[in-house]
PATOR-521246 format. One record per atom (N, C-alpha, C): x, y, z; residue number from 1; atom name. Coordinates in steps of 0.1 Angstrom, whole numbers. Layout:
<pts>
PT      xx      yy      zz     i   at
PT       X       Y       Z   NUM   CA
...
</pts>
This chain:
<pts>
PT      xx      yy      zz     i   at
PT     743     735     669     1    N
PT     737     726     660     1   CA
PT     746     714     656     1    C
PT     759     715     651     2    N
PT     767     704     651     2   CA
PT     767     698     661     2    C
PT     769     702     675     3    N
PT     766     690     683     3   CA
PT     754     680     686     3    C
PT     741     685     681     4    N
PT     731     680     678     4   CA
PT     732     671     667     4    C
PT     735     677     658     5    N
PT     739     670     646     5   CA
PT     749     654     647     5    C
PT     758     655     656     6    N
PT     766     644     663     6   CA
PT     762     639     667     6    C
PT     754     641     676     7    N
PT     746     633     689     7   CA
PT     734     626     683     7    C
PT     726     636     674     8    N
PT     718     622     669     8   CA
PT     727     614     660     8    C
PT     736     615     652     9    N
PT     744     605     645     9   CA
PT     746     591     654     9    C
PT     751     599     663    10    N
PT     759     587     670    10   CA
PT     750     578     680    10    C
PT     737     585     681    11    N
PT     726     574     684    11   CA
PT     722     563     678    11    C
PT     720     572     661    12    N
PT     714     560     655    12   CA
PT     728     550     651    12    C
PT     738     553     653    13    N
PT     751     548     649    13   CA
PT     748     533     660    13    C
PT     751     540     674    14    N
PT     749     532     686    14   CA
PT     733     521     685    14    C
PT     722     525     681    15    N
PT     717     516     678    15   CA
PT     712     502     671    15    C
PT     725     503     664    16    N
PT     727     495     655    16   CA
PT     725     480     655    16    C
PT     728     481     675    17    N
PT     726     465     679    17   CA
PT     710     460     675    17    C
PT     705     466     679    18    N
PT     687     464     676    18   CA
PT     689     454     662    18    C
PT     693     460     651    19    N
PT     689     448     642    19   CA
PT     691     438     644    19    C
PT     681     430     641    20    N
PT     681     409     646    20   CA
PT     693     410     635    20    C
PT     702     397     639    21    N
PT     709     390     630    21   CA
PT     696     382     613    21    C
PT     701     385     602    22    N
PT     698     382     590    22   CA
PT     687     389     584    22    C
PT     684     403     591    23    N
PT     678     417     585    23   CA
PT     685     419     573    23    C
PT     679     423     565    24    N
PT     680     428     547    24   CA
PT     676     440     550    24    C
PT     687     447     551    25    N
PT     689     466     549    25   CA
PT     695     469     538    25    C
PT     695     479     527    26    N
PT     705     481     520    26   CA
PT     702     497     517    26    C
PT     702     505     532    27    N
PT     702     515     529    27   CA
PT     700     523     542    27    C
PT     706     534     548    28    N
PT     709     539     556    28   CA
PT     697     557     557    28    C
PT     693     556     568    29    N
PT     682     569     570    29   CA
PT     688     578     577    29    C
PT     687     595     569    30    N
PT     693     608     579    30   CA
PT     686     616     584    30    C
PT     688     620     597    31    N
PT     682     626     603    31   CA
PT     689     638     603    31    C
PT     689     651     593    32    N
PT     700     662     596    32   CA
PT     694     671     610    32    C
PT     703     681     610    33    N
PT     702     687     624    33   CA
PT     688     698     620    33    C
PT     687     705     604    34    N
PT     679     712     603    34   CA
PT     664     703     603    34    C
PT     664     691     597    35    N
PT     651     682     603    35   CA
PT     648     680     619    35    C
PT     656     681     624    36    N
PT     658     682     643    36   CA
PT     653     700     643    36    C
PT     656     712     638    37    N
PT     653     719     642    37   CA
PT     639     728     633    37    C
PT     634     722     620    38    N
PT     628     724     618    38   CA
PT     612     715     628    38    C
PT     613     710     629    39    N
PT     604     696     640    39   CA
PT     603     701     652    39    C
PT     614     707     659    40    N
PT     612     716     671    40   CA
PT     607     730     672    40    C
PT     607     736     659    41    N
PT     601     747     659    41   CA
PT     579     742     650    41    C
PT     579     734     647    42    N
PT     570     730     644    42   CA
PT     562     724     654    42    C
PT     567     717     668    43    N
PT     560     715     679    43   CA
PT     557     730     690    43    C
PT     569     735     689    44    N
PT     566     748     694    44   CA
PT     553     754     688    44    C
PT     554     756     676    45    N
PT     539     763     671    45   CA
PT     526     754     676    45    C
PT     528     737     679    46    N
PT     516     731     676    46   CA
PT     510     736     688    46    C
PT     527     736     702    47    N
PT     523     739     716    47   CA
PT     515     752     719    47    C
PT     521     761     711    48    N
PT     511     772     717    48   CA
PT     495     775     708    48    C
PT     498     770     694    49    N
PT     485     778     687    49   CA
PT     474     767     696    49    C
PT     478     751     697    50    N
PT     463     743     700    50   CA
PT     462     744     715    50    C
PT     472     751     726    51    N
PT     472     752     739    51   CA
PT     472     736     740    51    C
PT     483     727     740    52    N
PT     486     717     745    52   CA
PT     495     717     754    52    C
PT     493     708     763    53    N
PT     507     707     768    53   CA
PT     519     697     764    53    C
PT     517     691     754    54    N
PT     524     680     746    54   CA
PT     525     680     734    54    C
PT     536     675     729    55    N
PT     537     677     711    55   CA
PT     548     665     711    55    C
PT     541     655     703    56    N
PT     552     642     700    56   CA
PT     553     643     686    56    C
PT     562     644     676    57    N
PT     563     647     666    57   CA
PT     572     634     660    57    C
PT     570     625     650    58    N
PT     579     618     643    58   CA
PT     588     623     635    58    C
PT     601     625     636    59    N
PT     607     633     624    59   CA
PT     608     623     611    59    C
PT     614     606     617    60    N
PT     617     595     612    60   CA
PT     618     582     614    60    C
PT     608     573     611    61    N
PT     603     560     614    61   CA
PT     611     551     602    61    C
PT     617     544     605    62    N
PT     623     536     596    62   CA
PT     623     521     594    62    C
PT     620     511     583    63    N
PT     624     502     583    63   CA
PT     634     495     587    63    C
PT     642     489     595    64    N
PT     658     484     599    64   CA
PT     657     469     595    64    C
PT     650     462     588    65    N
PT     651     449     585    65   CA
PT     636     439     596    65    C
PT     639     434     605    66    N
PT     630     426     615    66   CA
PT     617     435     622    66    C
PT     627     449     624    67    N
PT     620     458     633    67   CA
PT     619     472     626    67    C
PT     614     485     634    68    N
PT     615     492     632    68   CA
PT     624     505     638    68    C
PT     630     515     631    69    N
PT     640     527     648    69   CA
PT     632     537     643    69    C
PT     630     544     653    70    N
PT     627     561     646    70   CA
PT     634     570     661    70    C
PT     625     583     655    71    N
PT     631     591     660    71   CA
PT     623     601     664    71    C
PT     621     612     668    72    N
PT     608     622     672    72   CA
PT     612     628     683    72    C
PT     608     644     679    73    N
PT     608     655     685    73   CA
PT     596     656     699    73    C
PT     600     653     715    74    N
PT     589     657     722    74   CA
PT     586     669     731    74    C
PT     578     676     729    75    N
PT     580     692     735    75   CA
PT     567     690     749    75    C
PT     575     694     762    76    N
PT     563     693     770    76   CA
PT     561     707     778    76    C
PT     553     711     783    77    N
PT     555     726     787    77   CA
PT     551     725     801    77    C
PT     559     736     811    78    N
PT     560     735     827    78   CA
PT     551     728     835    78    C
PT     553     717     845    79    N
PT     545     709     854    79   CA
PT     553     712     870    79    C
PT     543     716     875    80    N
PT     544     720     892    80   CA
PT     547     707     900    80    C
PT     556     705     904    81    N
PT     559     688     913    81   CA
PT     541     687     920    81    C
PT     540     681     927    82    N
PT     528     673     936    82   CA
PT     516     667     926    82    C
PT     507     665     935    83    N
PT     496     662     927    83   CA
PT     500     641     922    83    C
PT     490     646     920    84    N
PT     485     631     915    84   CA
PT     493     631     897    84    C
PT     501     623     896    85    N
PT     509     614     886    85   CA
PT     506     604     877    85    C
PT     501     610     864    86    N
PT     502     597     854    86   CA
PT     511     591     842    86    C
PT     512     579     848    87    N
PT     522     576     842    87   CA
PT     518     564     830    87    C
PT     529     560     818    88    N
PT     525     551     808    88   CA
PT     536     541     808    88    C
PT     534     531     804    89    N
PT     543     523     797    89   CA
PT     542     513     785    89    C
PT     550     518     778    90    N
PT     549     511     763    90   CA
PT     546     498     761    90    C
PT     541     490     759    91    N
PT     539     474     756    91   CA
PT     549     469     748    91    C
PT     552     476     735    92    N
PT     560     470     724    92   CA
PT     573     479     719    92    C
PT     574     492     725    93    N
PT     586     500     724    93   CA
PT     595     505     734    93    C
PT     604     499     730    94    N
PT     616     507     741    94   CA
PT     617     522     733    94    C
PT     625     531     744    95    N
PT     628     546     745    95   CA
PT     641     549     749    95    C
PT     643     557     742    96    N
PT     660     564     746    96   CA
PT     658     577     744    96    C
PT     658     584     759    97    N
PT     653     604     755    97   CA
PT     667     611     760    97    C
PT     669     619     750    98    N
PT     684     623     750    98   CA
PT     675     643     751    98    C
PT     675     651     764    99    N
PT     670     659     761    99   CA
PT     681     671     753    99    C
PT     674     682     748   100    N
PT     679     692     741   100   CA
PT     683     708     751   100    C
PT     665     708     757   101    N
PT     667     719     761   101   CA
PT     662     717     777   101    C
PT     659     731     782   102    N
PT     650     723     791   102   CA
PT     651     716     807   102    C
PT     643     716     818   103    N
PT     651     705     827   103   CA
PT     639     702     833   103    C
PT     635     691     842   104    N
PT     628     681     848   104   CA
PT     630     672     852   104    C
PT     622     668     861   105    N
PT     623     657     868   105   CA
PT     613     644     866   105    C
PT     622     632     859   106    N
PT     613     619     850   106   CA
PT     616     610     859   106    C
PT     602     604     860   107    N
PT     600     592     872   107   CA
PT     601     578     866   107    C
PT     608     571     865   108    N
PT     612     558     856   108   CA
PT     603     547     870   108    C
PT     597     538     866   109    N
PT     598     523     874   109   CA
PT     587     526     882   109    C
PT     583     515     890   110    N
PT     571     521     899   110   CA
PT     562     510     892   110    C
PT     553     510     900   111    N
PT     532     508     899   111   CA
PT     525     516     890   111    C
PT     514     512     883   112    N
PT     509     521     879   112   CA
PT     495     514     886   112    C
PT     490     523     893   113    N
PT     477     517     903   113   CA
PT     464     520     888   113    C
PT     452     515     892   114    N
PT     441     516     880   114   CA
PT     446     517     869   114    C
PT     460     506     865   115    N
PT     459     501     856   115   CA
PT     448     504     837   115    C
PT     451     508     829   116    N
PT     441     503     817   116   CA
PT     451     506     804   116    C
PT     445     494     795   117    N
PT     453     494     783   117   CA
PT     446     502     772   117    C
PT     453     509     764   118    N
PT     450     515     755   118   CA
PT     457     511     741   118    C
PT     454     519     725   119    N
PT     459     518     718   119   CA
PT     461     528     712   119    C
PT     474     539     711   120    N
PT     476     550     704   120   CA
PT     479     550     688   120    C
PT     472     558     681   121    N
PT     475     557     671   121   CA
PT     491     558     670   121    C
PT     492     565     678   122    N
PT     510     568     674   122   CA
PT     518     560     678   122    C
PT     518     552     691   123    N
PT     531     547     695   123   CA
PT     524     532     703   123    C
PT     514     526     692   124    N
PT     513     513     693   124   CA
PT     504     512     710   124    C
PT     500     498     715   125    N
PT     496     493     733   125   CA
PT     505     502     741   125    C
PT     498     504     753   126    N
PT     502     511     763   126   CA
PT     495     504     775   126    C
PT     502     510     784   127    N
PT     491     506     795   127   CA
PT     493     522     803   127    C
PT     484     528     809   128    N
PT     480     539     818   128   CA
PT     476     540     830   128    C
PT     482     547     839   129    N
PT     475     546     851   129   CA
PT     480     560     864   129    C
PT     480     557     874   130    N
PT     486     567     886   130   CA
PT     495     557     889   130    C
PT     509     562     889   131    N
PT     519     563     889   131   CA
PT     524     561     908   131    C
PT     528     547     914   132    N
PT     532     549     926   132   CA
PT     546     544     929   132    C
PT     555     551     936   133    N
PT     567     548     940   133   CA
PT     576     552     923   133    C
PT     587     543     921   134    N
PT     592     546     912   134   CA
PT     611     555     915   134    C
PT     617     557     905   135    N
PT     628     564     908   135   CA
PT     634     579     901   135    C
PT     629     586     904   136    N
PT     632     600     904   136   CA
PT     646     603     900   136    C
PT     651     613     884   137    N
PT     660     617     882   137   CA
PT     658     630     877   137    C
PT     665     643     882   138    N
PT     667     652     874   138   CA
PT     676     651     860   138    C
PT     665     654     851   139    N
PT     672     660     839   139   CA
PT     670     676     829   139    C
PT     686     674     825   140    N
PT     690     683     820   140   CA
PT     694     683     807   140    C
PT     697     692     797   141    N
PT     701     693     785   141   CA
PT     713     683     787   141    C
PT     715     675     770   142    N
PT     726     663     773   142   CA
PT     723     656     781   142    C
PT     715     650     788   143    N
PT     712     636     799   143   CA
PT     705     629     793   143    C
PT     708     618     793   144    N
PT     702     604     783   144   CA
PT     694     596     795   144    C
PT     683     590     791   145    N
PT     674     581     802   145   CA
PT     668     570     788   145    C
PT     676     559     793   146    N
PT     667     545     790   146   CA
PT     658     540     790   146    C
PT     648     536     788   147    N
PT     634     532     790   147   CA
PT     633     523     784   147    C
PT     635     506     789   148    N
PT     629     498     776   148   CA
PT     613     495     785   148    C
PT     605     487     771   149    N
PT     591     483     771   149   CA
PT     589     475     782   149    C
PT     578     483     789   150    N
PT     574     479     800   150   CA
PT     574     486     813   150    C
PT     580     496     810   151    N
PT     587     501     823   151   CA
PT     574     518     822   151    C
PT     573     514     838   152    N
PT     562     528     836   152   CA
PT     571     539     836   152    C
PT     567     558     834   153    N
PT     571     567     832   153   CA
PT     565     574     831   153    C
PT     571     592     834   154    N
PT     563     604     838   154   CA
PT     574     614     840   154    C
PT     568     626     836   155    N
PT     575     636     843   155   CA
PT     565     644     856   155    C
PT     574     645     867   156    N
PT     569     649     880   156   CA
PT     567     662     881   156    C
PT     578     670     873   157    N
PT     579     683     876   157   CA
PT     591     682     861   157    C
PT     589     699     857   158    N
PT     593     706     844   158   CA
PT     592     718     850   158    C
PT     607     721     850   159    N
PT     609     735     859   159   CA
PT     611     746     848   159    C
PT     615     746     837   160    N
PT     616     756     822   160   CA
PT     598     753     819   160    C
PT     597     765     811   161    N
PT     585     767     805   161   CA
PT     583     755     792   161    C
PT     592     753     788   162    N
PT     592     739     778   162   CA
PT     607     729     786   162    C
PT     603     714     781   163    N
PT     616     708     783   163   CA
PT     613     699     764   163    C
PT     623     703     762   164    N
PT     623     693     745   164   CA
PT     635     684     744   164    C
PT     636     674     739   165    N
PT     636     656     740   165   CA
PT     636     656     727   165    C
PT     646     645     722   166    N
PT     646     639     710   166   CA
PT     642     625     720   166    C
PT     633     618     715   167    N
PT     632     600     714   167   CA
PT     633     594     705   167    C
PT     644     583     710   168    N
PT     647     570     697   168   CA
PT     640     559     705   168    C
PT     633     555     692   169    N
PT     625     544     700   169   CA
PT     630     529     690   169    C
PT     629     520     695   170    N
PT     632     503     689   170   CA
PT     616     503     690   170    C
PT     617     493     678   171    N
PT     597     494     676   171   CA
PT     602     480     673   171    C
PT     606     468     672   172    N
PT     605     454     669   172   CA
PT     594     449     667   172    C
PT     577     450     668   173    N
PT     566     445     663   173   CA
PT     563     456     652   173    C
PT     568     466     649   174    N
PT     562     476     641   174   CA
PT     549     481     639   174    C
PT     546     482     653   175    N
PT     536     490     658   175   CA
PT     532     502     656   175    C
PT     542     513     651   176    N
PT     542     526     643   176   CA
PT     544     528     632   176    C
PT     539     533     621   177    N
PT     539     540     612   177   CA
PT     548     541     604   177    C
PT     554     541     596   178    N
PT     569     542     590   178   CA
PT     569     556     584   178    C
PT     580     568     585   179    N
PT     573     580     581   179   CA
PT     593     582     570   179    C
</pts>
């Protein structure tokens, strides 16, 4: 748990660039490791009592001056490689998934063929579609994958029964919620 506890520190530490120059902050947001572990045991229960295969959970949406950072717990449970692939990409948020547990294979870049835009309550314009070509990386607990806005994404395959993901997302239109 201290390493978790570190690791998101030193995210939101490293984030810091994101604020535009002449943001009015005067006050700093914590994310402790028992809010990280209370959040992961709270998607776990959402995963099994509603039989989802997904649980995006905000732990902490924050004002940073111009834009917005947060943070959130994502729990996904086992996917078989093949098959037809869908993938999304953010309109107005970048992504930084730093996983916890877990391992899989996330398909970054690519086409998304039949294209269509949506609007989530949760995480602002998207666009959705089937997912072609793209670059394939296994991840593991500790592996960090970048994602800024625009960029399509998927997981192809989830070899553990769950893979769980903290996401820091840059919201700069403030498209989400402040929690």
């Amino acid at each position: 748990m201290l390493r978790l506890s570190l690791i998101v520190t030193l995210f939101i530490v490293s984030l810091s660039w994101i604020q535009p120059a002449g943001a009015q902050t005067n006050t700093a947001t914590h994310v402790s490791a028992a809010d990280v572990t209370a959040t992961l045991k709270q998607g776990e229960t959402r995963l099994a009592e509603e039989n989802r295969s997904i649980s995006d959970l905000v732990i902490r949406h924050s004002d940073v001056g111009e834009g917005n950072l947060g943070v959130s717990v994502v729990q996904r449970t086992a996917r078989r490689a093949g098959g037809e692939l869908r993938g999304i990409a953010h309109v107005e948020l970048d992504e930084i998934y730093y996983v916890v547990s877990g391992s899989g294979t996330l398909v970054t870049g690519g086409m998304l063929d039949d294209k269509r835009e949506t609007n989530s309550d949760l995480l602002g314009p998207m666009e959705i579609g089937m997912m072609r070509g793209g670059e394939s990386r296994l991840m593991n607990p500790g592996d960090i994958a970048i994602i800024p806005k625009g960029v399509s994404h998927a997981w192809s395959e989830i070899t553990t029964d769950t893979i769980d993901y903290l996401v820091f997302r840059n919201d700069p239109e403030k498209v989400m919620q402040l929690k």
